[in-house]
PASE-811091 format. One record per residue: x, y, z of N, C-alpha, C, O, CB in turn. Coordinates in steps of 0.1 Angstrom, whole numbers, plus 5000, padded with zeros to 4 digits. Glycine has a CB too. Example, Ala and Ser with C-alpha at 12.3 -4.5 7.8 and 13.67 -1.06 7.14 Angstrom:
513249435078512349555078513249675078514249675085511349555090 512849785071513749895071512950005079513450115080514149945057 
This chain:
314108815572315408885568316508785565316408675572315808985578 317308795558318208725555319308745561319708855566318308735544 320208605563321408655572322408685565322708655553321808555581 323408815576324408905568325208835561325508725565325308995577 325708885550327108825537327908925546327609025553327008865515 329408855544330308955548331508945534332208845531330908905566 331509075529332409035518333709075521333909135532332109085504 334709045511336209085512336709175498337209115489337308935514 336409295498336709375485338109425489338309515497335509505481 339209335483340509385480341209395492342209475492340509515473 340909305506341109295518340609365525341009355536342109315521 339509445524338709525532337109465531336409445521338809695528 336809435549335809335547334609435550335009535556335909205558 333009435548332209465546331109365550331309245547332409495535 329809385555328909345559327709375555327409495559329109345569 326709335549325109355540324609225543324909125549325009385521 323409265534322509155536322309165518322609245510320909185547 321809005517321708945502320509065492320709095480321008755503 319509125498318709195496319609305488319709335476317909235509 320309345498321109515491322209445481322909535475322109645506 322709305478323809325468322809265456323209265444325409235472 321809225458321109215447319409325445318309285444320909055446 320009465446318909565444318809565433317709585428318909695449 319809555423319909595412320409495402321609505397320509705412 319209375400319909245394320409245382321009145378319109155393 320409365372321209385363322709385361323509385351320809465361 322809405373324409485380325409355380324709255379324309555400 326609325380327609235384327209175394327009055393328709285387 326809255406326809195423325509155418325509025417327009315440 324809185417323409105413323008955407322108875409322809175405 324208975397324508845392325308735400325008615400325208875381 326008795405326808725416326208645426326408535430327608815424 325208745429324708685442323308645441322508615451324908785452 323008635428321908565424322008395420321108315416321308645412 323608365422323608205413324508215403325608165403322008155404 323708305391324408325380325908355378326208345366323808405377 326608375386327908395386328508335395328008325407328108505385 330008285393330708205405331208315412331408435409331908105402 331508235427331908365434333008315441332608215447330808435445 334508345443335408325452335308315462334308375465336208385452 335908255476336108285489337408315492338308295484335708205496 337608365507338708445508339208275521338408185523338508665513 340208275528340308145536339708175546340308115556341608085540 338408255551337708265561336408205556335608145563337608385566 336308225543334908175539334108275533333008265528334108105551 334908405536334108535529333908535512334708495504334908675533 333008585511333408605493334308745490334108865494331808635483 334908705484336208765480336208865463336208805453337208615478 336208955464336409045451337809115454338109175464335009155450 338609095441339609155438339409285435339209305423340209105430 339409375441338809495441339109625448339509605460337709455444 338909765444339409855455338809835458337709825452339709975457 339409805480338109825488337809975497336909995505338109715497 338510035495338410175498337210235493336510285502339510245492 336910235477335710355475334610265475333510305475335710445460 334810105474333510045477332210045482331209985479333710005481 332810155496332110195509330810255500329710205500333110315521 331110365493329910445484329210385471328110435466330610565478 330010235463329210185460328110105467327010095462329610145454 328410045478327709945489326310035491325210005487328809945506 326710185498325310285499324610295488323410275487325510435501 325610325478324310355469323310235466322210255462324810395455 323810125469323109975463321909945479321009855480324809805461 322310055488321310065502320410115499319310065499321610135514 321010285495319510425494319610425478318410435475319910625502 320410415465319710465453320310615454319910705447317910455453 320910635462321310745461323210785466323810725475320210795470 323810885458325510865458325710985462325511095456326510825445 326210955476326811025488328411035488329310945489326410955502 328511165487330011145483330411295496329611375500330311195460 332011285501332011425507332711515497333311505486332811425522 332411605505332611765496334511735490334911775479332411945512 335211675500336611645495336911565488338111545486337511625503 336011465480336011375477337011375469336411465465335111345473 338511355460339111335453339311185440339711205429339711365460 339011085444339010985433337310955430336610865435340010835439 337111055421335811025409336110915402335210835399335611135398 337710905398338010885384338210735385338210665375339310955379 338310695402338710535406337210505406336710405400339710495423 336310585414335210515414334510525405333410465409334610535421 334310565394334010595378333810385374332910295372335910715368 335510405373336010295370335610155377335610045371337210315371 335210175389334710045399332910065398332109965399335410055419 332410165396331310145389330710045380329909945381331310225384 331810115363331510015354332109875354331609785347331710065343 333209865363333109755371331809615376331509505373333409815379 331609725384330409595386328709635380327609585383330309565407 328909725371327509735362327009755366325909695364326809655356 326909875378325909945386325110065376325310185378326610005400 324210035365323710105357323210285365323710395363322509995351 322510255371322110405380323510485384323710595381321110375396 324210415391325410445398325810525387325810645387326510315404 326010445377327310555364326310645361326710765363328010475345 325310645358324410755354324410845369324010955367322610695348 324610835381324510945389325611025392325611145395324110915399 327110905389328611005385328411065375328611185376330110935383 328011035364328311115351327311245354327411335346327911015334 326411275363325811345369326411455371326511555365325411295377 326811395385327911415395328911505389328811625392328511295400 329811465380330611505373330511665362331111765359330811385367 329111605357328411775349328411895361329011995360326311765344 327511845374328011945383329211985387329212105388327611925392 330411925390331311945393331512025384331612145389332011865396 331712035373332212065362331912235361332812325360331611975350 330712255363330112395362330512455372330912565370328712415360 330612425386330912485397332612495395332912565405330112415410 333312475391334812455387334912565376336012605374335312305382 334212605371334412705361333912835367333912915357333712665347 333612885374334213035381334512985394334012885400333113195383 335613095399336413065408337213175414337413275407337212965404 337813175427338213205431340113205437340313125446337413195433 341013275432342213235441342913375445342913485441343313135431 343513305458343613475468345213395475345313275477341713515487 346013455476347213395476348113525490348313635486347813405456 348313515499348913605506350713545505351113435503348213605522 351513625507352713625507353413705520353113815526353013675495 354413625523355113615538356913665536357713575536355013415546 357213755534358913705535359513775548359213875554359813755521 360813675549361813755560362913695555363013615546361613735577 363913775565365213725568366013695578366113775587365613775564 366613575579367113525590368613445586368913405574365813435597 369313425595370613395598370613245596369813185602371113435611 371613175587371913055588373413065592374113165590371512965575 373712925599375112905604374812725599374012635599375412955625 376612745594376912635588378612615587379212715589376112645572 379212505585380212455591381112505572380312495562379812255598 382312555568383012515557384112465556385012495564383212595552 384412355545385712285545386912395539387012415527385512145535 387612445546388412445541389612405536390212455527388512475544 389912285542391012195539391012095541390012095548391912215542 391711955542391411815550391411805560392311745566392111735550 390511835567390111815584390511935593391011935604390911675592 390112065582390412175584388712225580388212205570391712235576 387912305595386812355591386212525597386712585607385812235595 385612545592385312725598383912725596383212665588386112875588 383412805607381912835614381612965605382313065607381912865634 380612975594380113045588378913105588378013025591380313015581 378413205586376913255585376613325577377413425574376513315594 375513315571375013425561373513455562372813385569375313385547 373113585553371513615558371013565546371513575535370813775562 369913505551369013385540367313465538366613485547368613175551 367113495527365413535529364913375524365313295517364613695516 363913395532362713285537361213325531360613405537362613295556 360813295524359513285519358513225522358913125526359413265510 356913215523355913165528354613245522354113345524356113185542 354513125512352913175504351313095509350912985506353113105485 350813135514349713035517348713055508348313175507349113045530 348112965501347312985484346212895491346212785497348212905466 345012985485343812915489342812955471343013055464343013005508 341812835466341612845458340512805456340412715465342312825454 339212815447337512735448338212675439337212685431335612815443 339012625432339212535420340012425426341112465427340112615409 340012305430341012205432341412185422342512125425340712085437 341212195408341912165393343012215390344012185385341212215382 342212355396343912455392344912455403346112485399343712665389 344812425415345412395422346512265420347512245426344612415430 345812165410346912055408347112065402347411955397347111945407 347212205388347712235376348812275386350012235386347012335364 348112395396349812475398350912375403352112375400349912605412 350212295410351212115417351712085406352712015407350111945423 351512135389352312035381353412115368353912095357351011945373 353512225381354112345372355612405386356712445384352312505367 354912365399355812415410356512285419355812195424355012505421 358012285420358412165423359612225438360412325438359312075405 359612155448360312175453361812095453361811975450359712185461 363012155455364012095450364712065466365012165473365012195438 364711945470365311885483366211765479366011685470364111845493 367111775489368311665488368611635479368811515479368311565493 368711725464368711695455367711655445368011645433369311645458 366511645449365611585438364611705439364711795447364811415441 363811685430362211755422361011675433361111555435361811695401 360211755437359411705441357911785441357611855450360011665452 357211775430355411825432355411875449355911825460353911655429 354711995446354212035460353212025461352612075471354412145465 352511915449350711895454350811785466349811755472349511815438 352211715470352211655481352111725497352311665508353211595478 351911885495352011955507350712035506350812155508353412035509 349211955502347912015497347612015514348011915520346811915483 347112105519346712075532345512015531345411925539346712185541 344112045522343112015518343412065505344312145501342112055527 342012005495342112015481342412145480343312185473341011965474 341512245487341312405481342712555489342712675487339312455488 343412455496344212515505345512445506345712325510343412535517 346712565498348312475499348812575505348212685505349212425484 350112555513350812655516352412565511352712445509350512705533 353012715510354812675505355412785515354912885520355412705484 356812715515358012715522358812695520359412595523358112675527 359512805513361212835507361912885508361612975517361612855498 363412895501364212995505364513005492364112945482365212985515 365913155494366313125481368113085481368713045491365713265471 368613105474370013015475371013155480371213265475370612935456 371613045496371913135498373513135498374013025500371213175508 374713265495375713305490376613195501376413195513375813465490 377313125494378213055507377912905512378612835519378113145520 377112885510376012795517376312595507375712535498373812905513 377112585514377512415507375712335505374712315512378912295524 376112315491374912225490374212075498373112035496375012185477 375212015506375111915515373812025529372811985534377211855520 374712165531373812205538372212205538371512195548374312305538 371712215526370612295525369712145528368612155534370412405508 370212035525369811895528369611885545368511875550371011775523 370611895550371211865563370311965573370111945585373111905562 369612095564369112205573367812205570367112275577369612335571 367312105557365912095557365712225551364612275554365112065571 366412295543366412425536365612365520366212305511368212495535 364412375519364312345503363612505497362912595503363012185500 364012485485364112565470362812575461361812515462365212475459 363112655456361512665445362012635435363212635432360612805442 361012595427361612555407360112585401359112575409362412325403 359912595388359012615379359712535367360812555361358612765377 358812435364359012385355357912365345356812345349359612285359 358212375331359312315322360012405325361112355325359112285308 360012575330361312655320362612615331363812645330360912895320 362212525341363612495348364112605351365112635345364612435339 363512715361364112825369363512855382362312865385364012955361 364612865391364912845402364112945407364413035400366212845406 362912995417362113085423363313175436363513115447360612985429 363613265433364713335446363713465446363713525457366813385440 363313475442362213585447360913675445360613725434362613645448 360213695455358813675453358213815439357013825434358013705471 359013865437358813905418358613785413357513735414360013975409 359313735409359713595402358713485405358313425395361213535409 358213475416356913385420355813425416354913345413356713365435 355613545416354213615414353913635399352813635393354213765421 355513655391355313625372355013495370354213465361356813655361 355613375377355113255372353513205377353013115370356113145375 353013255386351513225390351213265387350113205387350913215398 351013395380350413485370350213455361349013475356351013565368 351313365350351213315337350513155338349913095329352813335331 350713125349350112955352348513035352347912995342350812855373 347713125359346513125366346113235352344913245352346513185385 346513285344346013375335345813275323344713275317346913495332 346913205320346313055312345712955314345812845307346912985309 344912985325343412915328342412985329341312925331343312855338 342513115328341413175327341013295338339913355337340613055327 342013325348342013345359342513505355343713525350342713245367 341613605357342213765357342413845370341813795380341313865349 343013945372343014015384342014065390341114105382343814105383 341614095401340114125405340314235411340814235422339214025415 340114365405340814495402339914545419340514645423340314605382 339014515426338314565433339414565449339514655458336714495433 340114435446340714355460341714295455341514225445339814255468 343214335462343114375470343814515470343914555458343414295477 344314595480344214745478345814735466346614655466344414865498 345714845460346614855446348114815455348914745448346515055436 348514845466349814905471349714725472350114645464350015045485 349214695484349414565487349914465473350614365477348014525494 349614465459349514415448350414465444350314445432348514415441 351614535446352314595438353614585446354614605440351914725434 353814555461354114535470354214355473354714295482353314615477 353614315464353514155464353214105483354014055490355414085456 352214145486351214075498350314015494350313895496350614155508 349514045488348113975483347814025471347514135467346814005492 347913855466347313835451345713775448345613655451348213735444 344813825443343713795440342913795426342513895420343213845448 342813695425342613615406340913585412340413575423343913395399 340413585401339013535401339113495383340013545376337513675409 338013415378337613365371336213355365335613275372338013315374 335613375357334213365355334113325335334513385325333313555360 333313165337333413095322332013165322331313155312333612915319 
């Protein structure tokens, strides 16, 4: 047996044997580590590839078993696509481009089931009245809470690119609040009467928006026409069986299904 290489892909170090980086002497690493190609070191003496070393981990296996192990959450295909044809792992790209046909078919029927939460509750907040003149104010705020679960991770970062939350002033994607790919929940209010805009910063109060049309979400009518028109322009119809007519008309539970 040969003794272990320890490489450095992009600062993340890695350990094999010369056997597995040359399984597939067609490949870059094959070349590399056959002679044919120079190879960097890093100041330990490792060989060094400028390189993501993050998805590495799954080219490394596949260059073990011949076979690409990926988990069910997997999200960057599109990086490891690219570090594939990278290092000329001929099988590798032929088992994403694989990979990818499947994905593809199982993404085209789907499921999305959406429950809806509202209340109302009291904010207290300070007003200027005058130069170092202030008064203790309150008003009733409704509070919203959608939790969206979905078999599509696609349409779920379409809706991420259509729903923006508006905090301390800025826009912000709520695909940054994905709990997992198939499961988001949101958390808003809507603007409430009185309520100084420094507050809603200060209280961690954030806003809904839909964009492009640039309109503010104050209530769950209003939420349920724009996910409607987002999830029906993908393909997504009402699934007349579930859930009971009142609940759906009543805006509690919304349920879209899909079938290409």
């Amino acid at each position: 047996m040969s003794d272990p290489i320890t490489l450095n892909v992009g600062g993340k170090l890695y350990t094999t044997s010369l056997a597995t980086l040359t399984s597939f002497p067609d490949s870059m690493l094959g070349a590399m580590f056959s002679g044919k190609m120079s190879t960097k070191r890093d100041s330990q003496g490792n060989c060094f590839i400028d390189r993501d070393g993050k998805v590495f981990r799954y080219i490394l296996n596949f260059l073990r078993t011949s076979h690409l192990d990926l988990p069910e959450d997997f999200q960057e295909m599109g990086l490891l696509r690219r570090e594939a044809d990278f290092y000329q792992v001929q099988p590798l790209i032929e088992a994403l481009q694989e990979k990818e046909v499947e994905l593809s078919k199982a993404e085209k029927n789907a499921m999305l089931n959406i429950t809806l939460n509202q209340r109302v509750q009291t904010v207290h907040f300070t007003v200027r009245e005058a130069p170092q003149i202030y008064s203790l104010s309150s008003s009733s705020m409704e509070v919203f809470n959608a939790n969206i679960f979905s078999t599509s991770c696609l349409f779920l970062k379409l809706l991420g690119s259509k729903l923006f939350y508006c905090s301390n002033g800025n826009l912000s994607s709520i695909t940054g609040h994905l709990q997992d790919p198939n499961h988001l929940t949101l958390d808003w209010v809507a603007n409430v009467e009185g309520l100084p805009e420094e507050e809603y910063t200060k209280q961690n109060l954030k806003r809904l928006w839909v964009v492009p049309a640039n309109k503010q979400i104050n209530s769950f009518q209003v939420f349920v026409e724009e996910v409607l028109k987002i999830a029906l322009s993908d393909g997504f119809c009402i699934d007349s069986s579930h859930p009971h007519a009142l609940d759906f008309m009543n805006n509690k539970i919304i349920r879209l299904i899909r079938y290409r």
